[in-house]
C-alpha positions in Angstrom: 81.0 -110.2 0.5 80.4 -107.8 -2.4 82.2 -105.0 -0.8 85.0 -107.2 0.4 85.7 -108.1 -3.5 85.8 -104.6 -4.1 82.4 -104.1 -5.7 80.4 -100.1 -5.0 77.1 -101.2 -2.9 74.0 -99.1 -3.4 71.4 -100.1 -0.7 67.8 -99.4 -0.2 66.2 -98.6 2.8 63.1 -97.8 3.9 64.1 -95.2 6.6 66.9 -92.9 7.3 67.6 -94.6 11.0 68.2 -97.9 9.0 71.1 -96.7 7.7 73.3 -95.9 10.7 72.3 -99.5 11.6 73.9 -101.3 8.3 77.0 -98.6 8.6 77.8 -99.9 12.4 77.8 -103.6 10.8 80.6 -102.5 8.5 84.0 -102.1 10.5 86.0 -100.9 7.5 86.1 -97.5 6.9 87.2 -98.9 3.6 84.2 -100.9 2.6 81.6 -98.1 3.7 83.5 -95.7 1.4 81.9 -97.9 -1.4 78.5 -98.2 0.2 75.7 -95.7 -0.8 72.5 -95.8 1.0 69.3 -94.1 -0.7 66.1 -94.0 1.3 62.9 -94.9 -0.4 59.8 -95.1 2.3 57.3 -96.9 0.0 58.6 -100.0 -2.2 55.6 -100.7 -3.8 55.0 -97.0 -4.9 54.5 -96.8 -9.0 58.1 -96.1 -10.5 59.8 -95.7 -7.0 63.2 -97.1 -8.8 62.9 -94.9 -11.7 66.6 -94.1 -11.8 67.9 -95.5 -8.8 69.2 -98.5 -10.8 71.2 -96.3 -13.2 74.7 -97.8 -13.4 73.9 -100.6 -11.2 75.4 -103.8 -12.9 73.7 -106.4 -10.6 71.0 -106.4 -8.0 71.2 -109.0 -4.8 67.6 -109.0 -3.1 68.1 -109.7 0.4 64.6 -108.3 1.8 61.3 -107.6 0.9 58.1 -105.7 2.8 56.4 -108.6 4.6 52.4 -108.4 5.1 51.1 -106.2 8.0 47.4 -107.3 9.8 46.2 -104.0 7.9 46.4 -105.9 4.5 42.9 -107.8 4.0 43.4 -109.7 0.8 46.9 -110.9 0.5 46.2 -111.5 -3.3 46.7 -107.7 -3.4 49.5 -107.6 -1.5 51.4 -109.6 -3.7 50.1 -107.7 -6.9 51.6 -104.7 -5.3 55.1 -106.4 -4.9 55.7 -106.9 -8.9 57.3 -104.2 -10.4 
């Protein structure tokens, strides 16, 4: 684990109540001390990282949005997903 091997963690979520859930999976007082949290609603919003990945060395992609029923033409969906 990243924070195990003393690395600073910066995770994105998409709503404030998703980040007491990540903090209760992390035991440590230790390892949340190097965990920030920054809420961003909409990932697929033009320039929504703009700055968020200042200083950030590496970036480990463990989730993406998936498709809801309201998305007609998947094709679009997955245009919206390249940044």
């Amino acid at each position: 684990m990243a924070l195990e091997a003393g690395y600073r963690v910066r995770g994105i979520v998409r709503k404030q109540s998703g980040i007491e859930a990540l903090k209760s999976t992390l035991a440590d007082e230790k390892l949340t001390a190097n965990v920030e949290f920054i809420v961003v609603p909409d990932l697929t919003a033009p320039n929504v990282f703009d700055g968020l990945m200042d200083k950030v060395t590496y970036v480990i992609h463990v989730a993406s949005p998936l498709p809801s029923a309201q998305v007609s033409n998947e094709g679009s969906f997955h245009s919206r997903l390249l940044i």
